[in-house]
C-alpha positions in Angstrom: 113.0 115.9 -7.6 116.3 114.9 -7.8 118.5 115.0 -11.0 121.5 112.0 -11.3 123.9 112.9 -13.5 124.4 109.7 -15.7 127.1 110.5 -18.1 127.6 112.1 -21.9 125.5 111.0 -25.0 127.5 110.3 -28.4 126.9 113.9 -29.4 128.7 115.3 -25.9 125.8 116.5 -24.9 124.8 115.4 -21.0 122.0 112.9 -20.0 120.1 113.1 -17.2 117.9 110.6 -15.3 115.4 111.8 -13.4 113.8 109.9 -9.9 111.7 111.1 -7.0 113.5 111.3 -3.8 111.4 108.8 -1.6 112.4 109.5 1.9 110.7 106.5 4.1 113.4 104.2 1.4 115.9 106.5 2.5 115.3 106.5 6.0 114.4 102.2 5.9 117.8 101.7 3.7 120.0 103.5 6.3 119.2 101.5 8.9 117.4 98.3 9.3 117.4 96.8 12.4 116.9 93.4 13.5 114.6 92.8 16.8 115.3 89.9 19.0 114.3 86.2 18.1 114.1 85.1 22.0 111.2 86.2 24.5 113.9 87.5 26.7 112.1 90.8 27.9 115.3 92.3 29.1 116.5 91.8 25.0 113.1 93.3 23.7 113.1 95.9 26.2 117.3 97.1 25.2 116.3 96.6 21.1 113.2 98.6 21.5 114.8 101.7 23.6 117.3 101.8 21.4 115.4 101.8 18.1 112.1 103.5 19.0 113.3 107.1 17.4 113.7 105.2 13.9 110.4 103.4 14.1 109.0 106.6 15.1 110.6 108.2 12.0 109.5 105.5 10.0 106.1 106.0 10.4 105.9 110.1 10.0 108.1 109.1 6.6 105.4 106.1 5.6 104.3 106.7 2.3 102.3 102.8 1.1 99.3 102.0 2.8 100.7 98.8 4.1 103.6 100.5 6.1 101.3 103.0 7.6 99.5 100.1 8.8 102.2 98.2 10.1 103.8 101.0 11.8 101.0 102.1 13.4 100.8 98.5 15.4 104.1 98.4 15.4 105.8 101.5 17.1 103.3 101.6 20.2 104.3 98.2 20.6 108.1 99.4 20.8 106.7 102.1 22.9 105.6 99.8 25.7 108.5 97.8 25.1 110.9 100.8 25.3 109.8 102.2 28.2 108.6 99.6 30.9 110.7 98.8 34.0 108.7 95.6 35.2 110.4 92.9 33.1 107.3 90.6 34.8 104.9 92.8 32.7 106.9 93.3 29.8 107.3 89.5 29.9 103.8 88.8 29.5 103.5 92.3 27.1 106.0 90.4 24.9 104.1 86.9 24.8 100.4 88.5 24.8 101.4 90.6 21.6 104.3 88.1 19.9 101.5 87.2 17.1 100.7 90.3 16.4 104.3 91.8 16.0 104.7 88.8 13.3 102.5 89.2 11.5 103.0 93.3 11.2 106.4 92.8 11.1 106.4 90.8 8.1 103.8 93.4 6.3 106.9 95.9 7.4 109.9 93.7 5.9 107.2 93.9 2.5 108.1 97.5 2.6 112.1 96.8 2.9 111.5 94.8 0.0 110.1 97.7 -1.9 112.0 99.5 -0.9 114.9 97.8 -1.9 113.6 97.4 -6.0 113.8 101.4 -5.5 116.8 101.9 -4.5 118.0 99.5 -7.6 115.9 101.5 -10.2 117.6 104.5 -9.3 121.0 102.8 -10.3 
């Protein structure tokens, strides 16, 4: 638990607020990336060898039900993406999995969204 010093009552005395440290917010406010909007594999393949670590992090941080679901799609997605060298196959990887990375990415952007209203309640 962490303690936020918030300033001094009337009396001098100190106030405290009080919040639960929620590290999957922490880690999904620090960064946030982005993936591609084309079906350019070489694009996919570049985004998802760059960001796999964080998605990877995400997901050992997940703490809802819904971003434990969507990260568990997700991230083995990113790990095929990541790693192939046959932009052939990771051009038809991309198009056979596009509707499913929609719709779990936008389950995921829920999460950012919550994530967000957190961060502002601890203000």
């Amino acid at each position: 638990m962490a303690i936020t010093f918030v300033g001094a009552s009337p009396s001098g005395a100190a106030t405290f607020k009080s919040s639960t440290i929620n590290n999957y917010c922490e880690s999904m406010i620090a960064d946030h990336p982005t993936p591609p909007t084309n079906n350019n594999p070489a694009a996919y393949h570049a985004w998802a060898k760059q960001n796999l670590k964080y998605f990877e992090h995400l997901r050992s941080e997940a703490n809802t039900a819904i971003a434990k679901s969507s990260l568990r799609i997700l991230v083995p997605i990113l790990k095929v993406e990541a790693t192939s060298s046959n932009m052939k196959s990771l051009a038809n990887y991309v198009g056979s999995h596009q509707v499913t990375w929609a719709r779990e990415w936008q389950d995921f952007d829920k999460t950012v969204i919550v994530c967000a209203k957190w961060a502002v309640d601890l203000l």
